[in-house]
PyMOL Python script that loads the backbone (N, CA, C, O; Angstrom):
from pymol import cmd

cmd.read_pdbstr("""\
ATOM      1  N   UNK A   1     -25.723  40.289  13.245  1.00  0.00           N
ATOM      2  CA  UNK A   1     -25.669  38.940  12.706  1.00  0.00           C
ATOM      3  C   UNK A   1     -24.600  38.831  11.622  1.00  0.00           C
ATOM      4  O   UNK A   1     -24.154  37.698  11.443  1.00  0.00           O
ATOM      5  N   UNK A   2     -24.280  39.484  11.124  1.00  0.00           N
ATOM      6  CA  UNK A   2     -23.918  39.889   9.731  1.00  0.00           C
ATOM      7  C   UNK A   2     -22.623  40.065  10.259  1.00  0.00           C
ATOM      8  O   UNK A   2     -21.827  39.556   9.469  1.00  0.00           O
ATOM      9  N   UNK A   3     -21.938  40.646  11.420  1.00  0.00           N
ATOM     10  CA  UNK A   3     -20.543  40.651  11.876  1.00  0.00           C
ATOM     11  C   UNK A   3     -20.038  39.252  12.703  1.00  0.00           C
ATOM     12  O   UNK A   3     -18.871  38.917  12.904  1.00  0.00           O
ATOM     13  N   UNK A   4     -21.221  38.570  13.101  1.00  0.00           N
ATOM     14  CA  UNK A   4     -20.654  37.198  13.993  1.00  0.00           C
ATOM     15  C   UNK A   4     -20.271  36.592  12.528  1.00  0.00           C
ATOM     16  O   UNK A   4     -19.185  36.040  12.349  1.00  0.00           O
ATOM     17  N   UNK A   5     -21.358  36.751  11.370  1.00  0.00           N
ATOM     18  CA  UNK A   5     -20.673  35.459  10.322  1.00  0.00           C
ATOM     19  C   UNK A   5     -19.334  36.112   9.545  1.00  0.00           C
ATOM     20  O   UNK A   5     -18.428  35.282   9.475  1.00  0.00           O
ATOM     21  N   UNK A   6     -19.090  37.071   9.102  1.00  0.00           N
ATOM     22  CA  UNK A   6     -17.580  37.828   8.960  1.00  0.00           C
ATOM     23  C   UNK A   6     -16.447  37.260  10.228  1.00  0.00           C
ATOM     24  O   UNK A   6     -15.459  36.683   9.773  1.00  0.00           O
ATOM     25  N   UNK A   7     -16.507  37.358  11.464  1.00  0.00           N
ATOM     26  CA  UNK A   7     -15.570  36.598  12.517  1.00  0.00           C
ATOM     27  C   UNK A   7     -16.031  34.952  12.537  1.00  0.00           C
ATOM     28  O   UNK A   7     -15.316  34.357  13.342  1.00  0.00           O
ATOM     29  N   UNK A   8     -16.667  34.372  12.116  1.00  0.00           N
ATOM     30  CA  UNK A   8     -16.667  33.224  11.954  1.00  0.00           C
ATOM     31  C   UNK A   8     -15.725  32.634  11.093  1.00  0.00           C
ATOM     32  O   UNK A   8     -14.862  31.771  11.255  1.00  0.00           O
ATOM     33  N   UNK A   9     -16.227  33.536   9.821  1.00  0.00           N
ATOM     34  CA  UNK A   9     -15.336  33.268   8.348  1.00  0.00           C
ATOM     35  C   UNK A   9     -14.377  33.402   8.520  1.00  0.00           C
ATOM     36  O   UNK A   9     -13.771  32.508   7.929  1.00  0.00           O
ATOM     37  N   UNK A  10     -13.330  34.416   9.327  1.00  0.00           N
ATOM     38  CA  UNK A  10     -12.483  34.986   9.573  1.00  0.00           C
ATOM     39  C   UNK A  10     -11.584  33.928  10.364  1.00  0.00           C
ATOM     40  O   UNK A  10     -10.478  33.582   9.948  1.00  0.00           O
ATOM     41  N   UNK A  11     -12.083  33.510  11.387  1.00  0.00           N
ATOM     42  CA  UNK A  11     -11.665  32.755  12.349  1.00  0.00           C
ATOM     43  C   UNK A  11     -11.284  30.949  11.797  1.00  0.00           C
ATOM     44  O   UNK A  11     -10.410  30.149  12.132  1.00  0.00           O
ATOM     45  N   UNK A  12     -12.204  30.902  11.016  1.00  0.00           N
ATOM     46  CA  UNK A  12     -11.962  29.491  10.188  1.00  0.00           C
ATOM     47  C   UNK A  12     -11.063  29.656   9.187  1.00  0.00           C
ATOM     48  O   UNK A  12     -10.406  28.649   8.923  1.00  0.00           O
ATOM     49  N   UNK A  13     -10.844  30.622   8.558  1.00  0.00           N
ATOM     50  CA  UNK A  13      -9.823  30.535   7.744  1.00  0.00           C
ATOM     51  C   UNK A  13      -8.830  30.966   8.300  1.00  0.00           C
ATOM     52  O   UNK A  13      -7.847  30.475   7.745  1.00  0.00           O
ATOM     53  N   UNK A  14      -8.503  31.727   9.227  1.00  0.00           N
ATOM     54  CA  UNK A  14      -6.836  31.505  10.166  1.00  0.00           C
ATOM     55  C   UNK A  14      -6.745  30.030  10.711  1.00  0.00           C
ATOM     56  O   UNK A  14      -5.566  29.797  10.981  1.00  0.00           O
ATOM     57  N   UNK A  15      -7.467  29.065  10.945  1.00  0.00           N
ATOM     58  CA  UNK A  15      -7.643  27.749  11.480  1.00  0.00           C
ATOM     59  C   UNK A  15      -6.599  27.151  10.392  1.00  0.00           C
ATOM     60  O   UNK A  15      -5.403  26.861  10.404  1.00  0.00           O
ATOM     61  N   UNK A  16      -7.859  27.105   9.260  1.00  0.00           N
ATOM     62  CA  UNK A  16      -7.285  26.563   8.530  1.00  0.00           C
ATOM     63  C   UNK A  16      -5.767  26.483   7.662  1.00  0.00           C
ATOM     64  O   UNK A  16      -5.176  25.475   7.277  1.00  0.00           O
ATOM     65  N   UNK A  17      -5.238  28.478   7.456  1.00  0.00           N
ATOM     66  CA  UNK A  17      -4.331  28.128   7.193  1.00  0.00           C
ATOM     67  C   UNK A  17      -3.176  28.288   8.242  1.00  0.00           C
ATOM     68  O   UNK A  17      -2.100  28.779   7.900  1.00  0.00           O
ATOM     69  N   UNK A  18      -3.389  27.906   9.405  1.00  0.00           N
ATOM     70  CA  UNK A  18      -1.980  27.974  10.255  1.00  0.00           C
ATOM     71  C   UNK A  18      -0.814  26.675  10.060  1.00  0.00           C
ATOM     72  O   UNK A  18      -1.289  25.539  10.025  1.00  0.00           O
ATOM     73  N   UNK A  19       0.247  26.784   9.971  1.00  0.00           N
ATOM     74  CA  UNK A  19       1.162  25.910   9.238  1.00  0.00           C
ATOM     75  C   UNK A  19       1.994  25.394  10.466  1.00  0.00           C
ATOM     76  O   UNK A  19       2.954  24.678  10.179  1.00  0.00           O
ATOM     77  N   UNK A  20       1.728  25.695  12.005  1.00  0.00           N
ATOM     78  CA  UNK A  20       2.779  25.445  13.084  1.00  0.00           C
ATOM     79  C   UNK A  20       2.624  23.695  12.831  1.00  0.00           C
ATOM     80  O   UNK A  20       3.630  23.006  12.664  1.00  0.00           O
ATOM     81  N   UNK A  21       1.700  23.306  12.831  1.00  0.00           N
ATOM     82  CA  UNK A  21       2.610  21.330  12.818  1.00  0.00           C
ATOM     83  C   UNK A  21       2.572  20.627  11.705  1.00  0.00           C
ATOM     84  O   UNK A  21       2.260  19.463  11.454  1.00  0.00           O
ATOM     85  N   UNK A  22       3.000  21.659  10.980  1.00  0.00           N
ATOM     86  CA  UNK A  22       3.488  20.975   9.475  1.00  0.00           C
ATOM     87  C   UNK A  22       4.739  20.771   9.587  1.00  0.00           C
ATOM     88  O   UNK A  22       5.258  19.792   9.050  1.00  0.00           O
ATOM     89  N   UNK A  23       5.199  21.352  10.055  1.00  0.00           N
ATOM     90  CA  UNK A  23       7.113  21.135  10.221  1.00  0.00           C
ATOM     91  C   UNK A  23       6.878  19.665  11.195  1.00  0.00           C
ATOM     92  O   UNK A  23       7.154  18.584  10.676  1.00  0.00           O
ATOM     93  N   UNK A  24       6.575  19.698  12.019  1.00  0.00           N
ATOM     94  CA  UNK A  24       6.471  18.408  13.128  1.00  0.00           C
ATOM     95  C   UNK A  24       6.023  17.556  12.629  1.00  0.00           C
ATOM     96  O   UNK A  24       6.213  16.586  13.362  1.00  0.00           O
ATOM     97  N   UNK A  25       5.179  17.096  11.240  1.00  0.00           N
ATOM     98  CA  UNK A  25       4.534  15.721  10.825  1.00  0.00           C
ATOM     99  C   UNK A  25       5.621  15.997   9.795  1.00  0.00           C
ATOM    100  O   UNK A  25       6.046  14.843   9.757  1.00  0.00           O
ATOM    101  N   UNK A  26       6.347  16.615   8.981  1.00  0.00           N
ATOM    102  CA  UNK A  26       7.334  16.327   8.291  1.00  0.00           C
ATOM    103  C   UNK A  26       8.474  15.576   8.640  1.00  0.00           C
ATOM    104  O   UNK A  26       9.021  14.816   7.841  1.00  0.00           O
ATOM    105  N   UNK A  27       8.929  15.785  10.013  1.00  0.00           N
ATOM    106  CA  UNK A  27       9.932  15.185  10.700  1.00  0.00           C
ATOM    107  C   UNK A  27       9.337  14.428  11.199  1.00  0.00           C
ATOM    108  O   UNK A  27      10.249  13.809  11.747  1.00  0.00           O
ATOM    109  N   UNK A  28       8.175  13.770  11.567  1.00  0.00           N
ATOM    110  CA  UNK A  28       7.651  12.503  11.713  1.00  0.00           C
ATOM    111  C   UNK A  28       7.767  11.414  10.570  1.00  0.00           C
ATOM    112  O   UNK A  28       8.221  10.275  10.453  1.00  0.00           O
ATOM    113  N   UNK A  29       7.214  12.216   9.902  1.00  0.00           N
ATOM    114  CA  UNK A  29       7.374  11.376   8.444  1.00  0.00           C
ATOM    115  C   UNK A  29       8.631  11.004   7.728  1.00  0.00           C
ATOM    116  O   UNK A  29       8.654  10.033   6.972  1.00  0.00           O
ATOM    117  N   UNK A  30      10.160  12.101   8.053  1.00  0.00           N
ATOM    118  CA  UNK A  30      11.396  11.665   7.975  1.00  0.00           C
ATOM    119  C   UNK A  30      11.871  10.690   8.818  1.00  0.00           C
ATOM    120  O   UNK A  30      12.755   9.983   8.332  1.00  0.00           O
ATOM    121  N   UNK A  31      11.561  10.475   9.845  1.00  0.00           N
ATOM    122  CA  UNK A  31      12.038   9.509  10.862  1.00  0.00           C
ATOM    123  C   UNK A  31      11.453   8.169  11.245  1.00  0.00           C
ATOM    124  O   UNK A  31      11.664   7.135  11.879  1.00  0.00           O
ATOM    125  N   UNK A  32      10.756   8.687  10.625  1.00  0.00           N
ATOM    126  CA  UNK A  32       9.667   6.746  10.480  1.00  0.00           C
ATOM    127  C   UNK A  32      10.070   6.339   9.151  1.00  0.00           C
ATOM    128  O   UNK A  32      10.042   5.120   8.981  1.00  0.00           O
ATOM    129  N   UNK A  33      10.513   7.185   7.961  1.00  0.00           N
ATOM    130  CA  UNK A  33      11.283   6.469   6.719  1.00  0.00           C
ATOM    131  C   UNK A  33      12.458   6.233   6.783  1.00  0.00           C
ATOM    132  O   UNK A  33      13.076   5.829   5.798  1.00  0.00           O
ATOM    133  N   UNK A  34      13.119   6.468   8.151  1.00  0.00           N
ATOM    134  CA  UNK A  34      14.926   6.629   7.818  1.00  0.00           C
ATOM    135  C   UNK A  34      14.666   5.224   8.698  1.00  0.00           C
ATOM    136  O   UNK A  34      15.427   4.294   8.430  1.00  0.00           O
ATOM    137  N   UNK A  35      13.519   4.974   9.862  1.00  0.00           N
ATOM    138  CA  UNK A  35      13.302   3.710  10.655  1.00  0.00           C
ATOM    139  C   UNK A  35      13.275   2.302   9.886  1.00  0.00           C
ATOM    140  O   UNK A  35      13.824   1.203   9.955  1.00  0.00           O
ATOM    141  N   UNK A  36      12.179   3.070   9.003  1.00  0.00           N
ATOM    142  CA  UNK A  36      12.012   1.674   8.049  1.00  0.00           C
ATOM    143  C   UNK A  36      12.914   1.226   7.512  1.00  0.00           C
ATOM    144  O   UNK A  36      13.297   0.182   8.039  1.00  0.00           O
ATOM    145  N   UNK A  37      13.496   1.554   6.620  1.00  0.00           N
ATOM    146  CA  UNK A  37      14.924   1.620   6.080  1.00  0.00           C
ATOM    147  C   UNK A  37      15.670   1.107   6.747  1.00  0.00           C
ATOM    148  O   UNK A  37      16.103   0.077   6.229  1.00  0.00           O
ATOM    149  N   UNK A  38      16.259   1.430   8.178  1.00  0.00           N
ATOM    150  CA  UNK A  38      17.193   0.969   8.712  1.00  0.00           C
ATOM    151  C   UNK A  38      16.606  -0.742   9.614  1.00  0.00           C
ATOM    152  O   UNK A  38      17.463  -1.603   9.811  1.00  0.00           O
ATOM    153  N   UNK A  39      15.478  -0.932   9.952  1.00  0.00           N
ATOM    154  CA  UNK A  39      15.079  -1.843   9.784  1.00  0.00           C
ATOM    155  C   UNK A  39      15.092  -3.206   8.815  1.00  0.00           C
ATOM    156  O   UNK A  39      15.263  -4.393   9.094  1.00  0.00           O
ATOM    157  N   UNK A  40      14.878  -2.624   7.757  1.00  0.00           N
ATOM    158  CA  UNK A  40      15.059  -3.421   6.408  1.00  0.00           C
ATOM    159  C   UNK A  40      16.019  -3.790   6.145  1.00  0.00           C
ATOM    160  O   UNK A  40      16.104  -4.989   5.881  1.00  0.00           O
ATOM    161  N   UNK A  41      17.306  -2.884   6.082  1.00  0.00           N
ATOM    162  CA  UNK A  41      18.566  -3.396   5.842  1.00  0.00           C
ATOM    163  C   UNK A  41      18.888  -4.124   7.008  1.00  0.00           C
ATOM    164  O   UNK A  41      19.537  -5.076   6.573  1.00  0.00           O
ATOM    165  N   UNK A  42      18.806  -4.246   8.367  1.00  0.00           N
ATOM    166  CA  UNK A  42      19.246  -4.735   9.554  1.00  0.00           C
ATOM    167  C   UNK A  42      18.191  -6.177   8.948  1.00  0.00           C
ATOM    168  O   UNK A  42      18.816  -7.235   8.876  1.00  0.00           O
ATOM    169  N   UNK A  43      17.430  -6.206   8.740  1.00  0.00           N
ATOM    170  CA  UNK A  43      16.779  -7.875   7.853  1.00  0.00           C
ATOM    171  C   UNK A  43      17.872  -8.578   7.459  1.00  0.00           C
ATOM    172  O   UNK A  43      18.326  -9.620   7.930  1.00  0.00           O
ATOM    173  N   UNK A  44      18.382  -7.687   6.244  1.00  0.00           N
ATOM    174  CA  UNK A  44      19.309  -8.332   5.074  1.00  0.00           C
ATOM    175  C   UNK A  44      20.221  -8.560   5.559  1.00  0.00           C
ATOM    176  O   UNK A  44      20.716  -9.617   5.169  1.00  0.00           O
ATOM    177  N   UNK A  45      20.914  -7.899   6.512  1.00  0.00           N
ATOM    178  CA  UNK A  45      22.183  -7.936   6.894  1.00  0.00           C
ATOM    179  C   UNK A  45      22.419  -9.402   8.059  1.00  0.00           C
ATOM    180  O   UNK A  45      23.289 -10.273   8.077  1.00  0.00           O
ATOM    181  N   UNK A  46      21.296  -9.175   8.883  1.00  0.00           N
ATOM    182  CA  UNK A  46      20.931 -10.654   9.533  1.00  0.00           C
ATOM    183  C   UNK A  46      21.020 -11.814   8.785  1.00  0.00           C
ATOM    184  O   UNK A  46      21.300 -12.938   9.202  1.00  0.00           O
ATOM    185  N   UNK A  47      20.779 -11.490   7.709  1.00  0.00           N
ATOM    186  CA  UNK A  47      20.260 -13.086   6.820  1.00  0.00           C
ATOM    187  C   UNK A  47      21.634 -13.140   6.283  1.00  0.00           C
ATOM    188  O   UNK A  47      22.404 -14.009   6.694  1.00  0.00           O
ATOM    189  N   UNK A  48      21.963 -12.369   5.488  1.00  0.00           N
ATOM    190  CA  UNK A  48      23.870 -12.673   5.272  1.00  0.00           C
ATOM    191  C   UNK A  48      24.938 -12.840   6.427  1.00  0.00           C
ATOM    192  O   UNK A  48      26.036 -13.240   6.043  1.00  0.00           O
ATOM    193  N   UNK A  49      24.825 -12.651   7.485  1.00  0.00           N
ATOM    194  CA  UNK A  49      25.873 -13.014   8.401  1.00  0.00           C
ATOM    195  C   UNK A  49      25.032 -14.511   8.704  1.00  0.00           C
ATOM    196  O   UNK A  49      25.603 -15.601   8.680  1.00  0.00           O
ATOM    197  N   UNK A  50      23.994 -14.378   8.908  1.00  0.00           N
ATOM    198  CA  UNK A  50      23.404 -16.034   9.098  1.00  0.00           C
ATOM    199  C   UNK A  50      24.049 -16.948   8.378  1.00  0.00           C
ATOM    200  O   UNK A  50      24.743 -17.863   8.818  1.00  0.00           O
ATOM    201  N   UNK A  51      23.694 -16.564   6.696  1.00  0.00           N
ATOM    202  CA  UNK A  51      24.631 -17.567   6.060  1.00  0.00           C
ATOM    203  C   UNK A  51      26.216 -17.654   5.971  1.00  0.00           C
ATOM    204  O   UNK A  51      27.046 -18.553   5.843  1.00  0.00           O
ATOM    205  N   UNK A  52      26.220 -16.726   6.060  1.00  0.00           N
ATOM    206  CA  UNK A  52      27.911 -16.559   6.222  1.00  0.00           C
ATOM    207  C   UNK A  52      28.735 -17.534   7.305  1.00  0.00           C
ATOM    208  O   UNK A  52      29.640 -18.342   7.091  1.00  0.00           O
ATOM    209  N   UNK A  53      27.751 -16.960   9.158  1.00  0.00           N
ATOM    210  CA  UNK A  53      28.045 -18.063   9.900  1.00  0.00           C
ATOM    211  C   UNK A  53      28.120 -20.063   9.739  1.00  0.00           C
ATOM    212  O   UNK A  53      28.826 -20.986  10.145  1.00  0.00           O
ATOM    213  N   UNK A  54      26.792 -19.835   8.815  1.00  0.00           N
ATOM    214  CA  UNK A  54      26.275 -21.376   8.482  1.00  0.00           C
ATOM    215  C   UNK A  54      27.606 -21.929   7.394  1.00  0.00           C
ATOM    216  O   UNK A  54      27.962 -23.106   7.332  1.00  0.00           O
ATOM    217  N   UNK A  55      28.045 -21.120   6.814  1.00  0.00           N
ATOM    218  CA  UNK A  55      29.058 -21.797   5.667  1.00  0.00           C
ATOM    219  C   UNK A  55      29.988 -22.123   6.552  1.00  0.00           C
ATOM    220  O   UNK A  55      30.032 -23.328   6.800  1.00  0.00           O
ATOM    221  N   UNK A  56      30.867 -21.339   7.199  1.00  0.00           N
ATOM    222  CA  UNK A  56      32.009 -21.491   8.170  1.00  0.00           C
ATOM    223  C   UNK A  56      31.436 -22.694   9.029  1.00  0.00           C
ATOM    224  O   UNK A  56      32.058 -23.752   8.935  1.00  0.00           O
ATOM    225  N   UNK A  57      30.296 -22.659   9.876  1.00  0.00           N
ATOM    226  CA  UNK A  57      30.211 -23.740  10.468  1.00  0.00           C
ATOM    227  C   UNK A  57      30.091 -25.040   9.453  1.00  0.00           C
ATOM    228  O   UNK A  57      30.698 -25.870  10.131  1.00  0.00           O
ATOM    229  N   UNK A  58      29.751 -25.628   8.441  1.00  0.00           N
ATOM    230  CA  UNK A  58      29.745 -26.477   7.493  1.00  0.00           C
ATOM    231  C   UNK A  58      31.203 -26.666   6.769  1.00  0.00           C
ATOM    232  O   UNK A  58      31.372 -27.647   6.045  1.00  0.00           O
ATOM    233  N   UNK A  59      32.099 -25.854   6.942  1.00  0.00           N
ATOM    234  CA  UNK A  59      33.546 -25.623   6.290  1.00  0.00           C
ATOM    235  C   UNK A  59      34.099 -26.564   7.527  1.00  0.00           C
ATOM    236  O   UNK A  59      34.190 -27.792   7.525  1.00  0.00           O
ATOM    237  N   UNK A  60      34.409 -25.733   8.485  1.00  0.00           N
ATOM    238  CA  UNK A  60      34.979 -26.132   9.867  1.00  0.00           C
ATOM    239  C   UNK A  60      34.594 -28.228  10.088  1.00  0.00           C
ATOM    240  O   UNK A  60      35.301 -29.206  10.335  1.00  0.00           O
ATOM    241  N   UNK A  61      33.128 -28.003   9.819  1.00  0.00           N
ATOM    242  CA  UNK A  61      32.561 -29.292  10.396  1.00  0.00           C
ATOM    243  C   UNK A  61      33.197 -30.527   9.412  1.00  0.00           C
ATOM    244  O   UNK A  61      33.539 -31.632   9.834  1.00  0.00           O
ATOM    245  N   UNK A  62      33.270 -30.089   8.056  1.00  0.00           N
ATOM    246  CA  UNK A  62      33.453 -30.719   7.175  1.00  0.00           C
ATOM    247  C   UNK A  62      35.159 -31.211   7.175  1.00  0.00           C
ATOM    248  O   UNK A  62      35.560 -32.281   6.718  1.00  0.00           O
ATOM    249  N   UNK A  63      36.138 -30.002   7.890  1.00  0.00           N
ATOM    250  CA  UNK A  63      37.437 -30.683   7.510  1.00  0.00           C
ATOM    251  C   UNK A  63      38.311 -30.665   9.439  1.00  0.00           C
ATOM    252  O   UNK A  63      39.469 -30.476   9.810  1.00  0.00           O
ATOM    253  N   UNK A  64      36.979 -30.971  10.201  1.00  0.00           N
ATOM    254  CA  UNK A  64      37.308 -31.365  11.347  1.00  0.00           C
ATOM    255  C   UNK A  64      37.498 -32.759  11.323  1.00  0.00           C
ATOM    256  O   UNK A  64      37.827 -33.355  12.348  1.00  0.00           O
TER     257      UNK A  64
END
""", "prot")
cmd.dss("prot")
cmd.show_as("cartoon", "prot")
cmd.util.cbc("prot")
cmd.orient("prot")
């Protein structure tokens, strides 16, 4: 009895500290922040060529 709970103990704590998909949720976690990011700015950047377009069209309209 006394050796199943020693390989129990044993066995749960190699569980616990094995580190193989820590590297893989790190690079999950880099690439869903570099997403967001590039998302966000692709926002801003939409909304300034928007206005940008809208002035030129109001320039144009104005000294047509």
């Amino acid at each position: 009895m006394n050796d199943l709970m020693i390989k129990m103990y044993v066995s749960a704590k190699m569980l616990i500290e094995r580190e193989e998909g820590q590297d893989l949720v790190e690079y999950a976690l880099v690439v869903a922040l570099i997403a967001f990011g590039a998302i966000t700015g692709m926002g801003f950047l939409a909304k300034g060529l928007n206005n940008a377009f809208s002035n030129i069209a109001v320039t144009l309209s104005a000294n047509i």
